[in-house]
N, C-alpha and C positions, 0 to 999 in steps of 0.2 A: 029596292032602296032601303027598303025599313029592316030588311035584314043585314044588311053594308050595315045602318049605323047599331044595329042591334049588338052584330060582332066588335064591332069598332070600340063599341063606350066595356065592354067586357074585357077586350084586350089591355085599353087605357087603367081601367079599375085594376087587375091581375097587377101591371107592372108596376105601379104606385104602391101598392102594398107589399111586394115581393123583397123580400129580403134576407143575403145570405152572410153565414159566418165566415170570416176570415180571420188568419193573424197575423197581429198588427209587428211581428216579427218573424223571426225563420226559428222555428221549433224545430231542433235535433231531432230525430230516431231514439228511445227507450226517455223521451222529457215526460212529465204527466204535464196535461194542460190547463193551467190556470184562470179564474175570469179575468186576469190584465191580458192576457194575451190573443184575448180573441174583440171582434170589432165588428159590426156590420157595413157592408158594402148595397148598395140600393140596386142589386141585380138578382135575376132569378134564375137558377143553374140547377138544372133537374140533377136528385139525386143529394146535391148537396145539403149541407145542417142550415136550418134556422134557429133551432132552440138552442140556447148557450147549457141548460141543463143536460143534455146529451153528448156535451163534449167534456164541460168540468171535470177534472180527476181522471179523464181518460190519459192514456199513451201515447204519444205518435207511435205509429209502427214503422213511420216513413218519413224526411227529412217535411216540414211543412214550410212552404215558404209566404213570406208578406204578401198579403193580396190576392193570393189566391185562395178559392175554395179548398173546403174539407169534405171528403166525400167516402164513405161510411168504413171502407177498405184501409182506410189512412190511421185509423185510430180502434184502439180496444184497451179493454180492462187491463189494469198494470199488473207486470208480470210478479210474482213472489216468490219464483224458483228459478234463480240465475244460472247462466252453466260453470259446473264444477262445486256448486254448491254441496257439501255432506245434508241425504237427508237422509228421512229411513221409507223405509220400501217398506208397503205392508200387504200381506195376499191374505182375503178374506173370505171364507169357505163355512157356512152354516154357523156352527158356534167356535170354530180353529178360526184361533189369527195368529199369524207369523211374522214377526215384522224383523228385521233388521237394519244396517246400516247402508249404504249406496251414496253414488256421486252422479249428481245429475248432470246430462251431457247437452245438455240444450235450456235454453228458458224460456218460460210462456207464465200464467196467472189460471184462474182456477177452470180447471174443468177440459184442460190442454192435454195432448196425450205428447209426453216426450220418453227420450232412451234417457236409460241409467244404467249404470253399474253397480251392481251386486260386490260391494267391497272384501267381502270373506270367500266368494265363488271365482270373480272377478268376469260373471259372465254379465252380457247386457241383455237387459229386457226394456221392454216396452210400459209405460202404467200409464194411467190419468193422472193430473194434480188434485189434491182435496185444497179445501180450503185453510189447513192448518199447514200448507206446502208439505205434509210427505208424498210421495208416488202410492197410487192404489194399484196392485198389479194382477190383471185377469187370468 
């Protein structure tokens, strides 16, 4: 019995405090996410955000809709390298750096690996983003 109410007053405590992020509207795909947009819902959903700091400034990667939770696949850092964007491509080798100009073929934010083109070759390579958005290419 004393373990019945032992589990019981823990379960009660857990759900009373439990509380998860939601928005208070339907956030597009490529939105960043604002403090008006987010709200708390008095439910506990494994996985999902509770701290509104963890979401502020983030992305949707994915259409978010009213009410429901946000769950950690849904949102990331905003992107800085759109596709078709001119950036310059730079390969860095001891103390040789080569940079040139390229057209990025996909977009993501820092530290993403996308295809570009090599605008003077016209061939496509692969690089990572830096954070001043050129491609760094291995």
């Amino acid at each position: 019995m004393r373990l019945i109410l032992t589990f019981l007053v823990a379960l009660s405590a857990q759900a009373s405090w439990a509380e998860t992020l939601v928005p208070v509207r339907t956030i597009r795909a490529k939105q960043v996410i604002t403090a008006e947009d987010l709200a708390y819902k008095p439910v506990d959903i494994a996985g999902a955000f509770s701290d509104p700091a963890d979401l502020i400034g983030q992305e949707a990667r994915v259409s978010l809709y009213a009410g429901r939770p946000i769950r950690p696949g849904d949102v990331g850092p905003p992107a800085i390298v759109e596709r078709n964007d001119l950036i310059m491509l730079k390969f860095r080798r001891g103390g040789l750096l080569i940079s040139t100009e390229g057209r990025s073929l996909g977009r993501g934010s820092e530290g993403d690996i996308i295809r570009a083109m090599n605008l003077a070759s016209r061939t496509t390579i692969t690089g990572r983003i830096s954070a001043d958005g050129s491609i760094e290419v291995r």
